[in-house]
N, C-alpha and C positions, 0 to 999 in steps of 0.2 A: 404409213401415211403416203398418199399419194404425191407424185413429184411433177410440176408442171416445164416444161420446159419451152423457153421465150428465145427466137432467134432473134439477135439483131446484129446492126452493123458494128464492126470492131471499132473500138476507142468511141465509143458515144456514149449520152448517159441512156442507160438502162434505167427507162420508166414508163409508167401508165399513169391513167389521170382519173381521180376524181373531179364533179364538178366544183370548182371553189375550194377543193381542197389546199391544206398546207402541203409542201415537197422537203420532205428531208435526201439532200446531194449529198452523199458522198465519196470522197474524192479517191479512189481507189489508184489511179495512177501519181497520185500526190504522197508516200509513203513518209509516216510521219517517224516517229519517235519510237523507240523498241520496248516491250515490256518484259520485265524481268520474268523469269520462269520462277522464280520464288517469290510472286507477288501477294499471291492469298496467303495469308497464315494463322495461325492460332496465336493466340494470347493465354496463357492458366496462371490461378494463384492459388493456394489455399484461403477461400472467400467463400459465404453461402454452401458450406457444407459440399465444397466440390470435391472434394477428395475422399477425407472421412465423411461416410456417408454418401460416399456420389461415387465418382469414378474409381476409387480406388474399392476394388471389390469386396472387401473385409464389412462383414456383417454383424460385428460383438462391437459396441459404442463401450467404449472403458475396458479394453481388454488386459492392458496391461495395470489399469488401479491406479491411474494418476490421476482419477477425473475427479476425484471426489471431491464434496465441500462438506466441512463438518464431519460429524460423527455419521454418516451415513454415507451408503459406498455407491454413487449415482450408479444409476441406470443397470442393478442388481438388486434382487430381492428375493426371502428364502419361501422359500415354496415348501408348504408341510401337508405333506398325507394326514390324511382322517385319522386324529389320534398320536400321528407322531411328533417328536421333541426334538430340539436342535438347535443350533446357530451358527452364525457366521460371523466372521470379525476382520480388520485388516492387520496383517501379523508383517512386520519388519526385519524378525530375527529370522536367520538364518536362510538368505535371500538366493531365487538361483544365481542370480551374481551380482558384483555392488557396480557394475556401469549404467545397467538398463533395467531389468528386473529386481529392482529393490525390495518391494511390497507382495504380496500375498494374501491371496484370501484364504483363510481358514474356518472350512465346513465341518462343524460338528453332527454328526447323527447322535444325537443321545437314546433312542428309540426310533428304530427304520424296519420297516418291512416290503416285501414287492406288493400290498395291498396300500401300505400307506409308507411312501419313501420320503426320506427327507433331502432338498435338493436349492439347488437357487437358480435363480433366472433370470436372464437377462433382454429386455426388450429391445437392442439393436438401434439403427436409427429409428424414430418411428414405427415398429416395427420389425420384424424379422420375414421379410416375402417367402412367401411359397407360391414354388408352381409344380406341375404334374408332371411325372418322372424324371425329376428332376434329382443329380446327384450331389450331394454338398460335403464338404472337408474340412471335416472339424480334429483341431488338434488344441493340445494345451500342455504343460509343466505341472506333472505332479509328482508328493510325496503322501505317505501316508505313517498313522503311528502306529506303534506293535505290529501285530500281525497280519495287520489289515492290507490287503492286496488287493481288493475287487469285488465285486464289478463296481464299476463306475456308469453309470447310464447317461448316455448323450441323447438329445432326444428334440425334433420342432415340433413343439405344439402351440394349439391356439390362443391365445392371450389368458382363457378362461381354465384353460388348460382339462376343458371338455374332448379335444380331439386332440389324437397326437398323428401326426402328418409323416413323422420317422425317426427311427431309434437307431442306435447300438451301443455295446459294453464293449467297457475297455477293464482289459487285468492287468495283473504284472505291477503293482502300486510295491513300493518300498521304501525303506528310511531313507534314501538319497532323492534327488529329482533327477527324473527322467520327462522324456517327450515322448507323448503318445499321440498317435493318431485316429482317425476313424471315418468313415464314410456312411452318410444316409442318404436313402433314396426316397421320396415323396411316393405316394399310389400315385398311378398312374389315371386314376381318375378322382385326385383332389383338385378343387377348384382352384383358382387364382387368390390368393388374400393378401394383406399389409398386416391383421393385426395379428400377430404370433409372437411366440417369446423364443427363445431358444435355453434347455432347462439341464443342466446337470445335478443328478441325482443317485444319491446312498439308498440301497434296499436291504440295508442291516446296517446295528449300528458301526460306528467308526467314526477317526478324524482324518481328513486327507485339506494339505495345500494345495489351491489351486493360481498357476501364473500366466499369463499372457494366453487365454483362451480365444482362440478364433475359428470361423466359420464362412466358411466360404463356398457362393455356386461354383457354375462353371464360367469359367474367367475366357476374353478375346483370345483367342490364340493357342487357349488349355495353358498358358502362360502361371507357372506358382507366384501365389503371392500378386496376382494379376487385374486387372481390370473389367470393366464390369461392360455386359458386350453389347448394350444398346446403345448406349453412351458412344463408343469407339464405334458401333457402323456408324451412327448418327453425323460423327465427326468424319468419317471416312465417305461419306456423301459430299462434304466441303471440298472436297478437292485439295487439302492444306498443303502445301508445299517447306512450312517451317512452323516450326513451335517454339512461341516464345518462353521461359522458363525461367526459375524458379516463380517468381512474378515481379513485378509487383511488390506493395508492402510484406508480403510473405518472407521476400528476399530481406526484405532492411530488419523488419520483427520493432516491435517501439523500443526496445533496448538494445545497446548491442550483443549482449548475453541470449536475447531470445531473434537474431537473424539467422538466416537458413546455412547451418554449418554442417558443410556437405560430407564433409566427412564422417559424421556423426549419422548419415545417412545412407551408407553402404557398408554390405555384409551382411551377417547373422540376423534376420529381424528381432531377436531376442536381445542382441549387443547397440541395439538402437534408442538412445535414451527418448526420444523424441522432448518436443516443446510448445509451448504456446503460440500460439499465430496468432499476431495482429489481431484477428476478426474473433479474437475473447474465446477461444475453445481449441482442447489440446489435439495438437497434430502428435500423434502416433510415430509420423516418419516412416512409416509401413511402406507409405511411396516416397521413396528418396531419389538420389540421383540417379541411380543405372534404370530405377524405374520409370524416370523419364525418357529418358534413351532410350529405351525399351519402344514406348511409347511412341517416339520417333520413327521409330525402324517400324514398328507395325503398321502404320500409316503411310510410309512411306514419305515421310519429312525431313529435314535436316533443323539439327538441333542450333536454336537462337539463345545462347546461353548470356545468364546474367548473373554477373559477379559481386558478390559483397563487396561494395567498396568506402564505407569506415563513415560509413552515417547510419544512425538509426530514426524512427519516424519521432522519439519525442527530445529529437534535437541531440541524443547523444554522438559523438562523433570523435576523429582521431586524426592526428597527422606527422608529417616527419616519421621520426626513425617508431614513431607510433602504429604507425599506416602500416610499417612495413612487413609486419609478422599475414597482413588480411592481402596484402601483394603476393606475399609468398601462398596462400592459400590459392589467390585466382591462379597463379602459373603452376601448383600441385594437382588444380581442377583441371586447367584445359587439357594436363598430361593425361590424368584419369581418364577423359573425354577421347583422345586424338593419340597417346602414345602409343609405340608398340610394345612389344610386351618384354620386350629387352629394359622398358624405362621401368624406375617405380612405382609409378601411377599405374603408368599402363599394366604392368604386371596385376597388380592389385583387381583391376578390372578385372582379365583373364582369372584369374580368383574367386571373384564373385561372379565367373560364369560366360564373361562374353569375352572369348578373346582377340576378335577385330576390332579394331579401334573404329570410331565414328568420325564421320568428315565434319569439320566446322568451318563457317566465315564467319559469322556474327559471334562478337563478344560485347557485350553491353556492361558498362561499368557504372552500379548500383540501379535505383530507381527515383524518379521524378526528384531531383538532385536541387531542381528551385524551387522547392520548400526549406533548403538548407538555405537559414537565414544569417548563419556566422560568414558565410560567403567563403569555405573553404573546399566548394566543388573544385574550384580551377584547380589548384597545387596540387587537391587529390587526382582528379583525372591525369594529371599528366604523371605524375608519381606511376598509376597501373599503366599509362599508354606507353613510357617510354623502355618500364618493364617486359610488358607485353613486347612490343614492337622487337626489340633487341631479341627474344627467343623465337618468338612467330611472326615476323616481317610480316604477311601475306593477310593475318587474319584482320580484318575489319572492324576497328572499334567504334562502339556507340555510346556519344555523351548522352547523359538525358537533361542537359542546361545545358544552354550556350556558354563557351570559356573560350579564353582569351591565350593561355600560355603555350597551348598549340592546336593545332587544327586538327579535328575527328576527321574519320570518314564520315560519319552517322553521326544525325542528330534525333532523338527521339523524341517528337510531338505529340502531344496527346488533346482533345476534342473529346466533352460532353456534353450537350449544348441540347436547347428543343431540338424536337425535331422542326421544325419551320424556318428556322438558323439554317438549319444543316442543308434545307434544299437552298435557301437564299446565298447560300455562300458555297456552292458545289464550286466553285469558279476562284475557291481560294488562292488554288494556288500558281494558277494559269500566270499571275504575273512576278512573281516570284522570282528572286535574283539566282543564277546559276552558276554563279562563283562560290559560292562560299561551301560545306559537306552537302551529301546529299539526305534525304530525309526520310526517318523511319515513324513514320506515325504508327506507332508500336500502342496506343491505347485509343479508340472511339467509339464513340456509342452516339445517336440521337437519345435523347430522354423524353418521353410524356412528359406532359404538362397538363393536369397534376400527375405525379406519377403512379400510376395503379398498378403498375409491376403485376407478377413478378417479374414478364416478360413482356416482349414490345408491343406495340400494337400494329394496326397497318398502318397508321401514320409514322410511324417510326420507321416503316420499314420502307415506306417513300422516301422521308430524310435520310433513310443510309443508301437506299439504293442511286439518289442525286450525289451523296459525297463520294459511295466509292466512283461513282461514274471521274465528276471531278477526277478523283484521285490517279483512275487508271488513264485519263489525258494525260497527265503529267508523270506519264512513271517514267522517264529521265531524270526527273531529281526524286522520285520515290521509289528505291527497286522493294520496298516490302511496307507492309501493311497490315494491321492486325485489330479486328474489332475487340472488345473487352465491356465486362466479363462474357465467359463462356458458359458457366453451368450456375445451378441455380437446384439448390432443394427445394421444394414449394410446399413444404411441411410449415405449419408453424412455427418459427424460431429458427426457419430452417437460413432464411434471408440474410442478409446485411448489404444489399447492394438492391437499389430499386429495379434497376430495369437490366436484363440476363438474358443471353440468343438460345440457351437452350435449359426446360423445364424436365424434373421427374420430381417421381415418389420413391419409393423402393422398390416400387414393383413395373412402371411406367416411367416414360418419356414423353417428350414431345416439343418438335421446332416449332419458334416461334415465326409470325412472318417477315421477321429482321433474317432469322434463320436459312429460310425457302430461297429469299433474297441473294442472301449468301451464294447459297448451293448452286443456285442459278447461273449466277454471274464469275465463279470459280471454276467451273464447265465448260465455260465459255472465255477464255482471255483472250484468247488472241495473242500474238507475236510482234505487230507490228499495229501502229495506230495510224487511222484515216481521218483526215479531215471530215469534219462532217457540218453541214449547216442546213437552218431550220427557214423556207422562206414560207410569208404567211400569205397564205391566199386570201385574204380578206383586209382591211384598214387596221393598222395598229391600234391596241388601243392606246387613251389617253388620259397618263397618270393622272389622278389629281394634284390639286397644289398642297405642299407639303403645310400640314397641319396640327394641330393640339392644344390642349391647356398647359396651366405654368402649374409649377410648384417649389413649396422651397421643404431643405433638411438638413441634416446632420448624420456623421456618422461618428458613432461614442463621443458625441460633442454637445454640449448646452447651449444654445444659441437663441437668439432673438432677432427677427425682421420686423420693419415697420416701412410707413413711407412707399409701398408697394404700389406700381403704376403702369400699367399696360396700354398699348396709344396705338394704334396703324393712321399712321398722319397725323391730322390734327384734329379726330377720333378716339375719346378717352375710352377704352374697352372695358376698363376695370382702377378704381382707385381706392386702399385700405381707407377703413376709419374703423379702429380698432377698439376706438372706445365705447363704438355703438354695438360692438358683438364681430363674434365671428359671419355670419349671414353669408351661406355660397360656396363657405369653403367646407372641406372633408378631411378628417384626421383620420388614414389609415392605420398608420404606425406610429408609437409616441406618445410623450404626454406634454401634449398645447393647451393653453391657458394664453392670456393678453394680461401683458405685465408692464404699467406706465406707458399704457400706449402702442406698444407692440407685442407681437403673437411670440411669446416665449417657448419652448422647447427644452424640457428640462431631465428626459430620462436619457440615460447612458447606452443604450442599445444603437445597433447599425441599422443604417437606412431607415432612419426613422423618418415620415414626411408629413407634408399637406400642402392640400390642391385646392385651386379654384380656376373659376374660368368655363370656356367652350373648347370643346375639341377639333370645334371649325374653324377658330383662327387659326388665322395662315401668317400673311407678313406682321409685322409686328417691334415694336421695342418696349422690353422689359428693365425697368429702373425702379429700385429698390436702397433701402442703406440696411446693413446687416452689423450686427457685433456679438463675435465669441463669449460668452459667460466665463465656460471654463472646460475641462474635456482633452482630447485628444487632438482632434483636427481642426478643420474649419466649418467651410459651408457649402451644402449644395442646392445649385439654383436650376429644377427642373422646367423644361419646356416642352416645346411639340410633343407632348404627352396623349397619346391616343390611348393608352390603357398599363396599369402598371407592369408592361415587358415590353412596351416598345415605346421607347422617350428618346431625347437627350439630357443631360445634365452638367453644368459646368462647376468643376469640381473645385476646388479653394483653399487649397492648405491639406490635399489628401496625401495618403501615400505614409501616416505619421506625421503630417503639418508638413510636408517638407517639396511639394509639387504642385503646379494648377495645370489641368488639361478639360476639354472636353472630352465626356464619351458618350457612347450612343448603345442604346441595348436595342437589337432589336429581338424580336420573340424570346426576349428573358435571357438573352447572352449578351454580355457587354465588351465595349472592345473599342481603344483610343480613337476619336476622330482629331483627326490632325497627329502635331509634337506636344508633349509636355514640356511644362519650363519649370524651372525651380523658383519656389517662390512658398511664404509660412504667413500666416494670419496671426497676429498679434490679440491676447484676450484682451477685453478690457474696451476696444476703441471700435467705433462706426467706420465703418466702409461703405462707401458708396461704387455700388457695383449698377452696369446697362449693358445687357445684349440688344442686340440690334440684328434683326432674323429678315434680310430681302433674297428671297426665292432658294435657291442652294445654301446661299453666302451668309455667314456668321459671324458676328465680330462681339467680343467681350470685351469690357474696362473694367479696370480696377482704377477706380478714384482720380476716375478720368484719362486713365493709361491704357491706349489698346494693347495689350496682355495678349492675346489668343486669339485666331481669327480661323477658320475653315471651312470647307464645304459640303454642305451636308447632300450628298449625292444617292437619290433613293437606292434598293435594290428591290426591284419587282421578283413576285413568282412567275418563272421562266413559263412559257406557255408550254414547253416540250423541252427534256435535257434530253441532250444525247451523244454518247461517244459509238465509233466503229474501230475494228482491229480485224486484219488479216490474220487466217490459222495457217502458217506456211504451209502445216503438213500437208492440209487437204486443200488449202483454197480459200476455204470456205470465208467469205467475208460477216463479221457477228455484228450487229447491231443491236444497241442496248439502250433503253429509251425511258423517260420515268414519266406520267402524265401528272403532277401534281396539284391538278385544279379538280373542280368540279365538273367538267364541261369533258365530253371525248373530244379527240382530238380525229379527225381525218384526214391520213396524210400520203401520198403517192412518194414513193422510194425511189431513188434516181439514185444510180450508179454511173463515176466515168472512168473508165479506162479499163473495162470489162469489155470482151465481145459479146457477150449473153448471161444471163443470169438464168438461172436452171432450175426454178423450183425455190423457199424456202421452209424450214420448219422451226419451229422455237416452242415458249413458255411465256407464259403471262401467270401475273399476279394480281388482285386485284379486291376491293372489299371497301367498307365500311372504313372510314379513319379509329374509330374508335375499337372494331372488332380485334380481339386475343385469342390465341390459343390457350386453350388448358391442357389439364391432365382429362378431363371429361369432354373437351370437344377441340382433339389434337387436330383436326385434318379441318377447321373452319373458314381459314383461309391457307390455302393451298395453291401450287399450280397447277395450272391447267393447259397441257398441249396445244401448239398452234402448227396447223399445216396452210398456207397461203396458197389456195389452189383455185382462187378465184380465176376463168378462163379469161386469159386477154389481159392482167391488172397484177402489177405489182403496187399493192396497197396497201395499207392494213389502218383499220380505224382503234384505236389507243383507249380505251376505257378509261371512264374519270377513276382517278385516284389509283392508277396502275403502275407496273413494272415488269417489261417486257423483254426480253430475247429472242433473235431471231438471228435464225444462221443460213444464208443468203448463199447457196451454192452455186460455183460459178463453172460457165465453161470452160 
């Protein structure tokens, strides 16, 4: 790409003009705030089929016979030659061993020949892919009876099991179990497919057990037992600097019987019991701990490990001298992880193959810890931190709740919110107190609305590309960061998680424009952050006045409003008469009827409502009298209501009856406006409740008590966000920009404290809000190279609904 080079005078801003354009300045001799070198990272869980079935390269779905349900052995089926007899069974006795390989399938040939063999098959995830000369590594545990030695026929073929894509025989079967191996190669001129089975087959009769059968391409790295290698470039385009790990719910398991017990996850893949994962389908364990570490090292990341720590997700939990057997586990892991080979973890490691130990800082202690409703995060966190601390001073803990009985380094936040939130609130954390840990927003995503998954769209990838913006301002109090989820089957069934940065099948990939995003902006960090600011060359514009209709509801609460009166001055806008009908108003959720005079509400569901009104009222006071039936909480008295995700609502006995606050949702995220105060709604008796709405200012009564009062302070979409950061190594100053409106933006670049700016080049993103990627149209929205080589002008005009990079070479 061509390089334009711009003389000017030292220490001035470096710019050019559009006519009426906007000027983004920034402050290059102004050096702000440092970003950490492990700010981009990864997040993984066993979720949507990432592992089984995704990343983790193994191709047989039920290899080792735990999948089944009922009398039938899922995702296996016997395969009979023309003529031939047989069957199959799941046989328990005489198991290759009783830790992990319990079960066994036993294949009867009762009549087999090489004309018509008898055999069984298994379809893989969705399939079993084939591609052209391609070599794959199949092995499995078998015995056979009597005499029977062989052959054994491994074999891909097509679902119909009209084509077969590659074979071989295995011999050598006897009364004991043995492991055997075998390699197929594809013709070199079979097309690409998904639907194939993978088939083992008897060509005379016999009976032979078969145990932990697997099949495997060629894995990242030629790695055994390894990963799957579009996935790992895919991710090695991210630029990741850390991996967060185990996950997530993966780690806690809803039991504590089924959380991620790591040691039950290295060595022998045959001595690997594996278990359930949260997300309802059996993880293998195939990829355990050193295989994340693995995984680490081949990307060139450092391991963000997260330790069991004595919660599970349906509430089960543990403490005191209970706790302390899962303490001793996380400081037997981090040895595993960090010892040398003198320790006995570390030894063990060396063992199973890797004998350098791994550098760690980050240890995280369990996952999203407030949902632990007993309230026994605090005791447990310090129970692991003061364990921790005492053997590894240096490493870095992260709570994932705020606790009180000592202070983290790290606290882990987590964001999934619209995406239209996510651009309105890039600015979150700009005022944020910088005493207290600093912060790992270790899980975010924008979400669609609605969500059409599987993956994001380009409005979603505006909302991320505004929050990491936000995010990488403020990385003094955030040295790391990690979007979530990462991977995504987009098979049928393959899902559990709506919206995912990166899509396959078995046979394909493909980033989403969350993804592209990503890549972009992790290529690009920067060392050192610049002030940046956005002047508009044209009149501001001007907001309107804050607006909406009312509504009243419930949540899991029976209630009844009457007496309902809306007034701006001495202007009645709206007054019930319940006895003449509903007339005006709308029940979205609920079951409303008028019971003696007032609008009764009598199903047990959350956020149940109804509206009435214009959307164009502005100032206003709303006076009503309300009374509990019976239920859970109290009441809520919805206003400035422009569309069901962006209101407020003043809430009345929420929280379990046991708080009143307002909050405010805007684009379907809600989030306190103001304090809450403690305060519970009594069944049985009327309340006379009035808000009172002049311009910002808010003021609630209860029963003629001002209770809550705040200011409802809009937040516009930014006309332009934008952060800059210096690359010490080269210079190079990076600007990163999101256009989140409809409209391009035209804006003239001013640099100060540069002697010349020398050219720049970058990446744009840009589309449709609603366009996705698929597996059928991966590259839809994409980037597209920018070289700014306009003669005489540092410029650049911003495309509606973009995400931009530019790297600003200096003299």
């Amino acid at each position: 790409m061509a390089r334009l080079r711009f003389l000017l005078l030292p220490l001035v801003a470096a710019s050019f003009s559009f006519s009426h354009a906007d000027t983004i300045t920034i402050s290059a001799d102004k050096p702000g705030v440092k970003i950490d070198p492990m700010f981009y990272g990864l997040m993984t869980e066993e979720i949507n089929y990432s592992y089984q079935g995704g990343l983790y390269a193994e191709l047989i779905q039920n290899r080792d016979f735990k999948d089944d349900s009922g009398p039938t052995t899922d995702h296996w089926s016997m395969d009979l030659g023309n003529g031939a007899t047989g069957t199959m069974n799941l046989d328990a006795e005489n198991p290759v061993n009783t830790v992990a390989l319990i079960t066994s399938l036993k294949l009867d040939a009762t009549t087999a020949s090489k004309s018509a063999p008898v055999g069984i098959a298994n379809d893989g995830y969705w399939g079993i892919p084939v591609k052209p000369g391609t070599t794959y590594h199949a092995s499995f545990y078998a015995r056979s009876a009597g005499a029977f030695s062989g052959p054994v026929t491994v074999s891909i073929q097509s679902a119909d099991g009209s084509k077969t894509f590659a074979t071989a025989d295995i011999n050598g079967l006897g009364a004991g179990w043995k492991h055997f191996t075998a390699t197929l190669t594809t013709h070199a001129d079979a097309a690409p497919s998904t639907d194939n089975r993978f088939v083992v087959s008897l060509t005379q009769p016999g009976t032979v057990w078969l145990s932990l059968v697997s099949l495997f391409p060629p894995t990242y790295h030629d790695r055994p037992n390894g990963t799957r290698i579009d996935l790992m470039e895919k991710m090695a385009a991210m630029h990741p600097a850390f991996l967060r790990f185990p996950g997530g719910n993966y780690l806690e398991g809803d039991t504590i019987a089924e959380h991620f017990d790591w040691k039950k996850t290295i060595g022998d893949i045959s001595l690997r019991p594996g278990h359930r994962s949260p997300w309802n389908y059996h993880s293998t364990d195939g990829f355990g701990l050193l295989e994340f570490l693995d995984w680490c090292e081949d990307l060139n990341m450092a391991p963000v490990l997260a330790v069991y720590g004595g919660y599970s997700l349906h509430g089960e939990h543990v403490v005191g001298a209970q706790l302390q057997p899962f303490v001793q586990d996380a400081l037997d892991e981090i040895e595993y992880v960090t010892g040398s080979v003198s320790t006995k973890w570390g030894a063990e490691r060396a063992k199973d193959g890797h004998p350098a130990p791994f550098k760690l800082k980050y240890v995280e202690i369990n996952n999203e810890d407030f949902f632990d409703r007993s309230g026994s995060y605090d005791g447990r966190f310090k129970q692991f931190h003061d364990a921790i601390k005492a053997k590894y001073p240096d490493l870095q803990l992260i709570a994932t709740a705020r606790v009180r009985s000592t202070i983290p380094d790290v606290v882990d936040e987590h964001f999934y919110n619209p995406w239209p939130w996510m651009i309105r609130n890039a600015n979150h954390y700009d005022n944020v107190s910088r005493k207290g840990p600093k912060i790992f927003v270790g899980e975010w995503a924008s979400q669609d609305t609605p969500a059409r998954g599987p993956t994001p769209s380009m409005g979603s990838a505006i909302g991320d590309s505004a929050w990491m913006i936000g995010l990488e301002r403020n990385a003094d109090l955030i040295p790391i960061q990690c979007y979530a989820p990462l991977l995504v089957n987009v098979n049928e069934g393959g899902r559990q998680w709506a919206i995912n940065l990166i899509g396959y099948n078995n046979l394909n990939s493909f980033g989403s424009p969350s993804y592209y995003a990503q890549c972009m902006f992790a290529a690009n960090r920067g060392d050192t952050v610049l002030p940046t600011a956005l002047t508009l060359g044209g009149p501001a514009a001007t907001p309107p006045p804050l607006h909406g209709n009312i509504g009243v509801g419930t949540w899991t609460t029976q209630s009844e409003y009457k007496d309902i009166q809306v007034t701006a001055g001495t202007k009645v806008l709206y007054q019930s008469n319940f006895t003449t009908g509903t007339d005006g108003w709308t029940f979205p959720r609920g079951a409303w009827s008028v019971v003696d005079g007032a609008l009764h509400q009598s199903d047990n569901a959350e956020n149940d409502l109804a509206t009435i009104g214009s959307t164009d009222w502005t100032d206003c006071t709303i006076h009503l009298q309300a009374r509990k039936v019976s239920g859970a909480e109290g009441f809520l008295i919805r206003f400035r209501q422009v569309n069901d995700g962006n209101y407020i609502h003043l809430n009345l006995g929420g929280w379990g009856n046991h708080q009143h606050a307002l909050e405010k949702a805007t684009d379907g995220a809600k989030a306190d406006l103001g304090a809450r105060i403690n305060g519970n709604i009594e069944t049985g008796r009327w309340y006379d409740i009035r808000i009172e709405l002049q311009g910002e200012n808010i003021r609630c009564y209860l029963d003629n008590e001002l209770i809550l009062e705040a200011r409802d302070i809009p937040t516009a979409v930014p006309a332009l966000i934008t952060t800059a950061s210096r690359d010490d190594a080269t210079g190079d100053i990076i600007l990163k920009a999101v256009n989140p409106t409809a409209d391009a933006k035209k804006c003239d670049i001013a640099v100060t404290g540069v002697p010349a700016i020398a050219g720049a080049t970058g990446q744009e993103l840009t589309g449709d809000l609603d366009d996705h990627n698929t597996i059928d149209t991966p590259e839809k929205i994409f980037p597209k190279d920018l070289s700014l080589d306009k003669a005489g002008a540092l410029n650049h005009e911003f495309p509606a609904h973009s995400v931009t990079v530019l790297r600003l070479k200096t003299q």
